[in-house]
N, C-alpha and C positions, 0 to 999 in steps of 0.2 A: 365660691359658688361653682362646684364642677359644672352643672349645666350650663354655665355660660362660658365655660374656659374653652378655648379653641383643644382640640385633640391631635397630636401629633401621631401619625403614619405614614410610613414610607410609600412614595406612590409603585403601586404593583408592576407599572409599565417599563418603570425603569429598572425594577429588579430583576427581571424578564431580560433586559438585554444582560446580564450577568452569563446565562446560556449560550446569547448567542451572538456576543460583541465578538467583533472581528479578528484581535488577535491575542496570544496570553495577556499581555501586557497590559492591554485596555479591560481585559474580565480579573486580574488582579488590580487593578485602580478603583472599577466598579466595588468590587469586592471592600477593599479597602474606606470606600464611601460609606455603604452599605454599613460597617462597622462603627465608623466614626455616629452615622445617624443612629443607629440602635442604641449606642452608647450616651449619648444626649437623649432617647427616648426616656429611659433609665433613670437619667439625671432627675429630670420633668417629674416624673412620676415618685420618685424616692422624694422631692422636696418637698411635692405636695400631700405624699404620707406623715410625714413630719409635719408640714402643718394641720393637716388634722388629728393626729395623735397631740399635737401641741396645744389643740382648742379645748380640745378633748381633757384635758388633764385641767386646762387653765379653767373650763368650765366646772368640772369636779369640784376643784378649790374653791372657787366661789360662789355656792349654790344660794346664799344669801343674797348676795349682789345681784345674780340675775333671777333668781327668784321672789324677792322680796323687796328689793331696792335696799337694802343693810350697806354700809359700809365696808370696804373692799376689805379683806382680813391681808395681813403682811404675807409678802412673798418676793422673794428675788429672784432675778435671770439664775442665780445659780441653786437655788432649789429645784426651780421649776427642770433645770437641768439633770437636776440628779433623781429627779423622779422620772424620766424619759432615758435617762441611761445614756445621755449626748454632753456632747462635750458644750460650755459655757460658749464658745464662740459658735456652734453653732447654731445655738437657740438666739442668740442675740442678731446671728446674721438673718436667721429667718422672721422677726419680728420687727427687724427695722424696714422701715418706709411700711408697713404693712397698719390693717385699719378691718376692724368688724362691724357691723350695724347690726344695733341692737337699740329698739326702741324709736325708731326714728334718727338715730344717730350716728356719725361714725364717729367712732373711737378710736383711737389709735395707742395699738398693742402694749406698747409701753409702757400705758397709763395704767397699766392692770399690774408691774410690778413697782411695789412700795415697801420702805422700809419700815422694819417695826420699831412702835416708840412705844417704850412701859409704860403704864396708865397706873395709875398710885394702887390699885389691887393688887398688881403683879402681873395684870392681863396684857398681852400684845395687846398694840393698835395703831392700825396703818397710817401715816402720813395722809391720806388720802383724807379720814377720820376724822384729825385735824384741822385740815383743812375746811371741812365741811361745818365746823363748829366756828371757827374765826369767820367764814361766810356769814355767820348766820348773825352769830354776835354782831358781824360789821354792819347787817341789813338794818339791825333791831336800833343800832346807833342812833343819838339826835345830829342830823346833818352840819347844826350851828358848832356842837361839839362831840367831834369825832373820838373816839378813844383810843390814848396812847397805848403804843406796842407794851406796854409793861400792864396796863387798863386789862390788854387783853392774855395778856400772859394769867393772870391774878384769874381771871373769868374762866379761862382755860382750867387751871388747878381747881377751880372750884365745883369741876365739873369731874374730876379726877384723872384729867390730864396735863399730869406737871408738864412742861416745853420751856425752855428757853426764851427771853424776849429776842434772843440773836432768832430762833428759830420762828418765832411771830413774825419777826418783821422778813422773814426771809420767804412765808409762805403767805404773807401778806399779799 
């Protein structure tokens, strides 16, 4: 949220003595300050164009999700990278510890890249997807008898998502 980000500027008073510090030495130090701060303005500002060209794209991709609640479609740090023209470390650097609200909620960044798992059409679909159905299976369960990780493997494919019981029990 830029409106609430603090804004970095050099304060004008001390640029001011660049003019008329007392000896070369001290107006090439100033100088030198001066540079290093511009240089860190820069910084500030390039990361936070990245992360909004990075929202920007992540929200592209999943207009389902925020527009409909749909299931997140697959996508990896390193797609999302090669549609931004950045190198994979630094999409990842800027996404970690990072967190959006939407809904009421914060999310954290991360959560939005998922790998894709072939669903018996041929169609991608996100781990996320999965997940969302073993939830659901789990809720509708009878408490007395729980359904084993294979119970829900079988539920899964019946829904046309073959998985793994290694992967039931791991997103269990």
């Amino acid at each position: 949220n830029s409106r609430l980000a603090r804004r970095l500027a050099l304060d004008e008073q001390n640029c001011a003595l660049l003019q008329t510090a007392g000896s070369e030495r001290d107006r090439q130090y100033l100088r030198a300050k001066k540079a290093e701060a511009q240089q860190l303005i820069r910084a500030v500002q390039e990361r936070e164009n990245t992360m909004v060209r990075l929202l920007r794209t992540l929200a592209d991709s999943q207009p389902g999700y925020f527009l409909r609640r749909e299931p997140l479609q697959p996508m990896t740090l390193t797609q999302l990278a090669e549609r931004l023209g950045l190198s994979l470390s630094t999409v990842s650097r800027a996404v970690q510890g990072k967190c959006i609200q939407f809904e009421g909620r914060s999310i954290p960044l991360r959560r939005f890249f998922t790998a894709a798992i072939t669903a018996a059409d041929g169609a991608a679909v996100s781990s996320e997807n999965v997940r969302r159905h073993i939830a659901r299976f789990i809720q509708a369960e009878d408490p007395e008898k729980p359904l084993s990780d294979e119970a829900l493997r079988a539920a899964l494919e019946a829904v046309q998502l073959p998985v793994s019981r290694r992967t039931v029990a791991k997103y269990r």
